[in-house]
N, C-alpha and C positions, 0 to 999 in steps of 0.2 A: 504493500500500500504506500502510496506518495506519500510523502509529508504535506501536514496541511489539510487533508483529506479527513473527515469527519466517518466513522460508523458506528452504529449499533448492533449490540448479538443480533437484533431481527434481520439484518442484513445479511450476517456474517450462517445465522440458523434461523431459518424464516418459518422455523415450525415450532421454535420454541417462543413461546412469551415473556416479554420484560417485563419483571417489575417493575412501574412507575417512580424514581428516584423523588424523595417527598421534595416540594418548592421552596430554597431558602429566599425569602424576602432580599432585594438587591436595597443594599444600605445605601448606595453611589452610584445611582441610576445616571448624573451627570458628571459623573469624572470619567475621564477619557482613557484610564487605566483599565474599567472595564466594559468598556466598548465592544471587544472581541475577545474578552477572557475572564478566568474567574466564577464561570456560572454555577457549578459545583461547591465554591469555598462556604465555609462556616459563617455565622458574621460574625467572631471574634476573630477567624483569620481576614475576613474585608476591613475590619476596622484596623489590623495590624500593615495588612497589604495598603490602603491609604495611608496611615500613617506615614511609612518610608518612602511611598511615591511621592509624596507631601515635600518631604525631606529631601530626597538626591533625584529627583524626575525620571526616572525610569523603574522598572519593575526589582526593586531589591529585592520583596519577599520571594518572589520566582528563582530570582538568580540567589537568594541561599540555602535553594533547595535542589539545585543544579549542581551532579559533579565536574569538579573545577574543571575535569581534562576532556568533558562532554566533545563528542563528535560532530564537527561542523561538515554542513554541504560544499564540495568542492563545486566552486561557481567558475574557476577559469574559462576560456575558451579551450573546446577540445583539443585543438591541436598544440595547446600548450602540454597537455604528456607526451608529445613525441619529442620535446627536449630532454636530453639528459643531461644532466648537470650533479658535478659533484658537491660533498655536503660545503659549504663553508667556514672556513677555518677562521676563528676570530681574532683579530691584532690583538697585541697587546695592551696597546691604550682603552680597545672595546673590554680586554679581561678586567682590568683595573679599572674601569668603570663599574663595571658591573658587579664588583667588590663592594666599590667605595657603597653605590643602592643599595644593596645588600645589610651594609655595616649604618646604612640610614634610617633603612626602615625598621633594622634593632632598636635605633635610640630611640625611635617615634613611639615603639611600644615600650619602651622601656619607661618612658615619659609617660606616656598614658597610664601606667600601672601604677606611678608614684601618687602621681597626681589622685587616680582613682582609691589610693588607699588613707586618703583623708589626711596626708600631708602637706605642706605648702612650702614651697621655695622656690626660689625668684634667682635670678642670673647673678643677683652678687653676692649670692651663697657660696656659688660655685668658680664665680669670676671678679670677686672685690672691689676689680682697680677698673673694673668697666661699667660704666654708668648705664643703667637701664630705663629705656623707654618705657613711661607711664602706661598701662594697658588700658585700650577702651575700653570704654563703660558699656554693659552690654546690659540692655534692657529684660526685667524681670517678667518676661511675659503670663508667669501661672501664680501671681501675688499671693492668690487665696488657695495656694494648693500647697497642702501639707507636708509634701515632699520637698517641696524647698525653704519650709520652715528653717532648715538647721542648714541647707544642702545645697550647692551646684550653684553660687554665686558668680562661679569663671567660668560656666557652661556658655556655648555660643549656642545662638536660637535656634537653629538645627537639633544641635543635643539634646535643649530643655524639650523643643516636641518631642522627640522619642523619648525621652526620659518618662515626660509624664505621656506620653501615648501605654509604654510599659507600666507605668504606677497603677491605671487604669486596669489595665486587663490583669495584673496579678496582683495588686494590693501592696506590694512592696517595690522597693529599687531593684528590677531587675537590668537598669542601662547601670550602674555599679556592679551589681553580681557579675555580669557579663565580664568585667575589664577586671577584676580580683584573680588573682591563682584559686586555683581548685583546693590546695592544699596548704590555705594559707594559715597564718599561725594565733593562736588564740589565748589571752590571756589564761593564765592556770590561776582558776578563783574558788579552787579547794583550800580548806582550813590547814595549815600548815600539819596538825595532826596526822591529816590524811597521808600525806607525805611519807611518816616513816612505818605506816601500816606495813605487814604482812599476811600476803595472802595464799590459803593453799596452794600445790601447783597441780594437782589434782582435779581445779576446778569445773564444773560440767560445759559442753560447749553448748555453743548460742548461734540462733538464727535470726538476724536482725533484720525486720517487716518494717519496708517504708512507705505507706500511704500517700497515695497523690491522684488530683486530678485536675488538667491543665496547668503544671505547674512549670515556672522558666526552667528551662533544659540545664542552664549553669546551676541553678542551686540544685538540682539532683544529684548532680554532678558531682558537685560537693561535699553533700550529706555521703553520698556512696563514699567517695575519695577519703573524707575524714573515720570514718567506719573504718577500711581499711588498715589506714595509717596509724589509729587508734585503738586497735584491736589485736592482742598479739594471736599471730598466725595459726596455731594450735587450737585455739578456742574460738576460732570466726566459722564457722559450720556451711556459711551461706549468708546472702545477700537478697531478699525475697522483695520485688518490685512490684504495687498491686496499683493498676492501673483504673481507676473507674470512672473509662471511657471517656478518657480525653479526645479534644478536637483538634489542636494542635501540631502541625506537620511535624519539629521538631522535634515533637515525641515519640516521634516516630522511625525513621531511618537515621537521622541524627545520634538518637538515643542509642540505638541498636548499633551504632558504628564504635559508640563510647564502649557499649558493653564490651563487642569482641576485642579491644583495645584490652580490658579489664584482664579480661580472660587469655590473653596473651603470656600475663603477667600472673595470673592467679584461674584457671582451667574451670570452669562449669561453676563460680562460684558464686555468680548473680544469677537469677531466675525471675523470671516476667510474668507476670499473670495480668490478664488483659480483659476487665469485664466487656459483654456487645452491648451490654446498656448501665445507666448510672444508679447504682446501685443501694449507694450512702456509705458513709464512716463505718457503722458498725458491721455491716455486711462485707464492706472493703476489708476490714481486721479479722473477720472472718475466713474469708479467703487466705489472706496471708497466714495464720495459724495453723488451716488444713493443710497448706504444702511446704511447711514446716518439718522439720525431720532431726532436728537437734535436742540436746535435753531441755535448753530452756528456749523460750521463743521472746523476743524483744520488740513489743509492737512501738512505732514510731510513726509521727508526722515526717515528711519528704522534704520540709522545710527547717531542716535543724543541722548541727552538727557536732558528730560528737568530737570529744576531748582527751587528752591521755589521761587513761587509768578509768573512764568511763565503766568497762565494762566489769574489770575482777571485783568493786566491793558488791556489786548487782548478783553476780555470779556466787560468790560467797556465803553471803546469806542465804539465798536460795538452796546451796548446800547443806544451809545448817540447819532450815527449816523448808522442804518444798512447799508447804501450805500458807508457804507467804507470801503476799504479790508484793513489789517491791516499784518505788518510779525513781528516777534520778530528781534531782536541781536540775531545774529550767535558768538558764541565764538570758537575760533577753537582750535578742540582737534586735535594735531597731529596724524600723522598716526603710529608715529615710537613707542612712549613711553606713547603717550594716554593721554601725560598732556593738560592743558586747558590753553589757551591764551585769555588773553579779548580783544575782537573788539572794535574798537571804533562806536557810532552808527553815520550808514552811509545812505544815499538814495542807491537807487537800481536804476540800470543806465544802458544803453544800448551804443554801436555803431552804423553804416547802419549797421554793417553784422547783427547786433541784437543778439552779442556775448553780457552777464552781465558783469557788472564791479561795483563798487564800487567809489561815488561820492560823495563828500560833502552835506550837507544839505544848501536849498537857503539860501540869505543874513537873510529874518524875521527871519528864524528860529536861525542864527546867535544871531540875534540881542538881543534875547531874553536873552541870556547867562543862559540857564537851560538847563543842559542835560540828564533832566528827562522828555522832552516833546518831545509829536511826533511830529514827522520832516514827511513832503509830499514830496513823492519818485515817478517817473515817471514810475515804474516798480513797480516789486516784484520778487526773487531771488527765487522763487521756493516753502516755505515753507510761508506757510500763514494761514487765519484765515480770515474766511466770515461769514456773515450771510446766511443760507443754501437754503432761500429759494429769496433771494436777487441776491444769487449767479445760481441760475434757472431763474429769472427773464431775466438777460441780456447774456441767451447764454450759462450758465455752462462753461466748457471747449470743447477747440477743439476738436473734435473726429477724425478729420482729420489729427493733426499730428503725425508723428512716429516717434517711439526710445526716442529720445530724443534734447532738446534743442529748445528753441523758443516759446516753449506754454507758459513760464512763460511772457515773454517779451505781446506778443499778450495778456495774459489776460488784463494787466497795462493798456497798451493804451483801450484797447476794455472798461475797467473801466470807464475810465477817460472821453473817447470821447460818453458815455454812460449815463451818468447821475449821475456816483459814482468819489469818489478818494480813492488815494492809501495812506498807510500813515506806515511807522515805527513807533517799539513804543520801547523807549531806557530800558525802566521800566522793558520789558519782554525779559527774556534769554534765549536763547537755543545753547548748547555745542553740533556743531556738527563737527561730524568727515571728514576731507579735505583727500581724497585717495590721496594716491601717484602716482596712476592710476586706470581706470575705465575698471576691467577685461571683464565686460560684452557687450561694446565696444568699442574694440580698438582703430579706429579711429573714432573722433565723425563728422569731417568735412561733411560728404557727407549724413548724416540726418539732420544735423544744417542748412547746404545750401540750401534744400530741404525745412524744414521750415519757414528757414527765406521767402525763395521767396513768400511763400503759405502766408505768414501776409500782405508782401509788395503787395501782388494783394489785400487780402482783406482790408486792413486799410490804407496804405499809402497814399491813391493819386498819384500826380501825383512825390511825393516825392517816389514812387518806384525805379524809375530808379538808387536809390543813394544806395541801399541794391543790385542791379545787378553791381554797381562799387564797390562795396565794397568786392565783393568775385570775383571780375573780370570775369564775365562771360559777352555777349554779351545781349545788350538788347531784341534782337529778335532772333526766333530760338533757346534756348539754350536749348531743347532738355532735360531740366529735368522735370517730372513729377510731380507737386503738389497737386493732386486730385481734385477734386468736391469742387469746390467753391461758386456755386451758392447758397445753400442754407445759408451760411455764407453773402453774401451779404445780403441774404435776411432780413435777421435776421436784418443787420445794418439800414437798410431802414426801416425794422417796430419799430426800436430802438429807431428812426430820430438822429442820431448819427450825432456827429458833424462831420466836416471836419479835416483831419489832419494838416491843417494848424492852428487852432485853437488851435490843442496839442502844436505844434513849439512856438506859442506868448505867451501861456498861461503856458506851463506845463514843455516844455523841451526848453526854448530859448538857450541854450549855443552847442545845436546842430548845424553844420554848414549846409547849404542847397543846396551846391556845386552847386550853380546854374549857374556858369561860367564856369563850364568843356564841352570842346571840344573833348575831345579824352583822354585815358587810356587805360592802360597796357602793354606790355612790347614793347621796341623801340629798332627798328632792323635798321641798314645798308643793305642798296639792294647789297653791296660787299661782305659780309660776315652774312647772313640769318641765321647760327647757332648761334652765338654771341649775347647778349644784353647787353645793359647800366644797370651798379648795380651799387647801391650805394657806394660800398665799405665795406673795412676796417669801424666796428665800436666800438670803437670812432676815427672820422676819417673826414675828412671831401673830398676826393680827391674819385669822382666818377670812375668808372674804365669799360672796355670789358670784359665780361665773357662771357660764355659756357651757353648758354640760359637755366636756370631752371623752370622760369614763377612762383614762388613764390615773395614774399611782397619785399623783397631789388629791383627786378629789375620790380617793379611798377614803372611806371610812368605815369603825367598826363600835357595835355597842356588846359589851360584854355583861358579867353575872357582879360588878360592881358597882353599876351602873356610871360605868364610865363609857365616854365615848372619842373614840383617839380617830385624828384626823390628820390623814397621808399616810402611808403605806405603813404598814405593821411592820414590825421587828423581828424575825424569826428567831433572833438568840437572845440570851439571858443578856450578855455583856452590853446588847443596843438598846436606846433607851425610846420609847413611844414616846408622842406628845397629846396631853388630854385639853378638850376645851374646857375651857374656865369660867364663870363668871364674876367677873372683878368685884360687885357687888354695888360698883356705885358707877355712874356714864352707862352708855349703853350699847360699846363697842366689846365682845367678844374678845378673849384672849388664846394662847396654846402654848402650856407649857409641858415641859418632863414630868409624867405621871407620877414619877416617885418622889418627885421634889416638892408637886403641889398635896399629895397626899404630906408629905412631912412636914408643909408649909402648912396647914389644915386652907387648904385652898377652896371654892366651890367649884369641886369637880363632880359632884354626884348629880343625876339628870336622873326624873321620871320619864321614861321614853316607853312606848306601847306602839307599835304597827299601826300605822292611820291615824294616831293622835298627835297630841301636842308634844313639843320639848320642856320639860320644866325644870329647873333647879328645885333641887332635894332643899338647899336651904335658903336660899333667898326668894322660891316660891317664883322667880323671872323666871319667861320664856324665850327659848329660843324663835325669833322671829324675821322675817323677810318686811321691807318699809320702802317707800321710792325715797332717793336720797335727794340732794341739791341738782342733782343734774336730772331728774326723773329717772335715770336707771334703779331698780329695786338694791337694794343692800342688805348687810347680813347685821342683823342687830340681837340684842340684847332688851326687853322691856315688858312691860305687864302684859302677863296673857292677855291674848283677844279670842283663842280658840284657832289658833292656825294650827294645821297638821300636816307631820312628816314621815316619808316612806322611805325606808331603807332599801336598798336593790336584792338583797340576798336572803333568805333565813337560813340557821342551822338547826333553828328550831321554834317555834311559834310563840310570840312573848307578848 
């Protein structure tokens, strides 16, 4: 077939039928890039492919997916082969030329690498006695774009477009990643203790799972590379790549050119698993754990890297106890400049919503004053480290949850209330990268909520109801989908898994058990239905009537104290609510720390009933709605009239 020439299988097998390839929407119906090409691409490879063409006027995404020594059509006239001519011999001044390029386009990149590793220096570093020309000022074209917050002041406007054309499509720098060594060098932000450890040499080996989906081809690169490097040889088992169904050509032959490169150098020791469709986080960890074949299995984000000595305290422990799931230190690499901050080592910690957060280690582990020892975490943040077949024993991971969020939380408990614990280990580091946003889903809310609910049926008890307050949704009827749970209880039952109230005395006491809520979420006036009570102005303490949004300021909740706290509730003991107040004299509303206005003997005690009024217990005022100076209604303070308020939620009818 000619070049240029167009077919399809129908052409080619006129018996067999094509499936119709589904229509991606053209994002640049008027750019002259894809005029005649392109109809096929993704639209994060169109918006990348503009991008460049943006940038250097011809097709860069094509040509860096072309190889370099690709075969061109001989276009001479014919009877130019019937000259023969021998090869040509080059002079000397052309060999010496072609040096000196050679030895130029080193410095250029040599230059770019400095420069890109967050260094600065200027010609009279290197040259003193020679005066250097002031450099142009080069205009800040993405002011309000976070990536050059801290970043790429000497970038020329070419650069800043790709730069931030890339900030876009991965959440981080990857026009920086690009221009850094694979195997560059990383602060050591272990505890000096860590240092003169001794570890078995017996240790079991490990299979390190790196999750990803469309991620820059350089930070894979990287995470692989530092793995490597960071991993003594004996104990690296494998390299397990779980792909969920990237769009990105890079990740593709690119990637595949890195591996056998790998494998040159180290024989069959990366492995690719390639979902046909996107699966999620947990199902991706999934995957990587079934083609796992080591004794312990190390799941990982693709956006990290690890550090020397990362692996043996991870390994150790898991020696001394395999029913222990263990996570390293998270050290956070920015997104903007890529540099490394040390974390202090923390437990891994949950709310009801069963959003992570980060928590102090208990009092023993305090007590100890070593911050080279593991500290016991209620959770696990995502990135961990099992015994592989330990981790088959009680359940593996969810298969049931999607996208993302929540399955790390469920594993913790599902450990704990199982037979195993969870534990940090401050000895072991890993540098990973915090996006500045997660392109692949936008908003995470409405998978997180979906999961959380699907844990609170299967593990909570009767402490579910507090993970249904905590995203304000109704206890019954609410109408979202969690899947098939049955078998997951099933599982708990032939587990004999403990009760969650055992987690609460035992594992997570600083959790609060909101066991005295009567009613939550947002508090309406039967005068004005649009309107709700917000918290206000914060820092502020003067609650106010707004425009009802149903977001966390105009949360509220009336509990068995008759208190009523307004803005999102506290899940743990150590955060403190704030209760509405009534001052006793004016007729503005106040909101202070419940336990300060209770010590204060404050009026915070409210008769409140479903469809009635608000009353103060002691000064007999109601809570009441009034048009203020400007005729909008306001939120007051003053003698009953008989106005009545409905709370959005009940837990129980009051």
């Amino acid at each position: 077939m000619k070049d240029g020439q167009k077919s399809s299988s129908n052409q080619l097998f006129p018996d067999v039928k094509e499936n119709p390839k589904p229509t991606v929407p053209k994002l640049y119906p008027d750019s002259s890039l894809f005029a005649n090409w392109g109809d096929d691409l993704s639209e994060e490879d169109q918006k990348m492919a503009q991008g460049l063409f943006e940038i250097y006027g011809y097709n860069a995404f094509l040509s860096n997916q072309l190889p370099l020594d690709r075969k061109l059509p001989d276009t001479r006239d014919r009877s130019w082969a019937q000259v023969q001519s021998s090869p040509k011999r080059l002079t000397h001044d052309e060999v010496v030329n072609r040096k000196l390029d050679r030895i130029d386009e080193t410095l250029n990149k040599l230059a770019l690498l400095f420069v890109a590793s967050g260094q600065k220096s200027s010609s009279n570093e290197l040259f003193p006695n020679v005066k250097e020309n002031p450099k142009p000022t080069v205009p800040k074209l993405y002011p309000d774009s976070s990536l050059f917050a801290n970043w790429g002041d000497d970038l020329s406007e070419e650069d800043q477009k790709m730069a931030q054309g890339l900030f876009e499509i991965y959440g981080y720098n990857a026009f920086l990643s690009n221009q850094l060594p694979l195997d560059r060098k990383l602060p050591d932000t272990r505890d000096s203790r860590c240092l003169k450890k001794k570890y078995p040499g017996n240790l079991p080996t490990i299979s390190v799972v790196l999750i990803y989906i469309n991620e820059a081809l350089s930070i894979i690169q990287r995470a692989v590379r530092s793995i490597i490097t960071h991993t003594p040889k004996h104990l690296l088992k494998e390299i397990i790549l779980v792909d969920d169904c990237s769009t990105y050509n890079d990740l593709g032959k690119p990637l595949e050119d890195y591996i056998d490169r790998i494998h040159k150098e180290r024989p069959e020791l990366i492995k690719k698993v390639r979902h046909k469709r996107q699966m999620g986080l947990s199902q991706s960890r999934i995957s990587g754990w079934e083609h796992a074949t080591a004794d312990v299995v190390a799941i990982l984000d693709a956006h990290v890297e690890a550090t020397e000595g990362w692996a043996e305290p991870l390994l150790a422990r898991i020696k001394a106890d395999r029913a222990v799931v263990v996570s390293p230190v998270f050290d956070k690499v920015h997104f903007d400049d890529l540099h490394v901050e040390q974390y202090i080592a923390s437990a891994h910690a949950f709310d009801w919503a069963l959003w992570c957060m980060y928590e102090s280690f208990n009092a023993d582990w305090l007590k100890m004053d070593d911050e080279s020892q593991p500290g016991k975490s209620p959770s696990v943040m995502g990135i961990f480290a099992a015994d592989r077949r330990f981790l088959g024993e009680i359940g593996g991971l969810d298969g049931g949850m999607t996208v993302y969020g929540g399955e790390n939380v469920e594993l913790g408990i599902r450990v704990w209330l199982c037979g195993g614990s969870v534990e940090v280990v401050p000895c072991s580091r890993i540098a990973h990268i915090e996006r500045a946003h997660k392109p692949y889903v936008p908003d995470l809310n409405a998978a997180m909520r979906r999961n959380a609910l699907r844990v609170a049926e299967i593990w909570l008890d009767e402490f579910q109801k507090n993970t249904f307050i905590a995203w304000n949704i109704p206890l019954k009827d609410h109408g979202i989908d969690i899947g098939d749970v049955s078998e997951r209880k099933k599982l708990r039952e032939k587990l004999n898994c403990k009760p969650f109230q055992w987690y609460l005395d035992n594992v997570y006491p600083s959790l609060e058990s909101w066991n005295n809520l009567l009613g939550y979420g947002v508090l309406t006036n039967t005068l004005l239905k649009s309107s709700c009570v917000d918290q206000g102005p914060v820092p502020g303490n003067i609650p106010v009537l707004y425009e009802c949004h149903f977001q966390e300021p105009q949360y509220c909740y009336y509990n068995t104290d008759d208190e009523i706290i307004i803005g999102l509730i506290k899940s743990h003991k150590y955060n403190k609510n704030r209760c509405l107040v009534d001052p006793g004299t004016g007729s503005i509303p106040t909101l202070h720390q419940c336990e300060l206005a209770k010590k204060n003997q404050l009026n915070l005690h409210w008769d409140f009933r479903q469809g009635r009024a608000i009353r103060n217990k002691k000064t007999n005022r109601c809570l009441e709605i009034a048009p203020g100076e400007s005729g909008e209604y306001e939120l007051i303070i003053q003698k009953c009239s008989g106005q009545r308020w409905t709370i959005e939620h009940l837990v129980t009818s009051f």
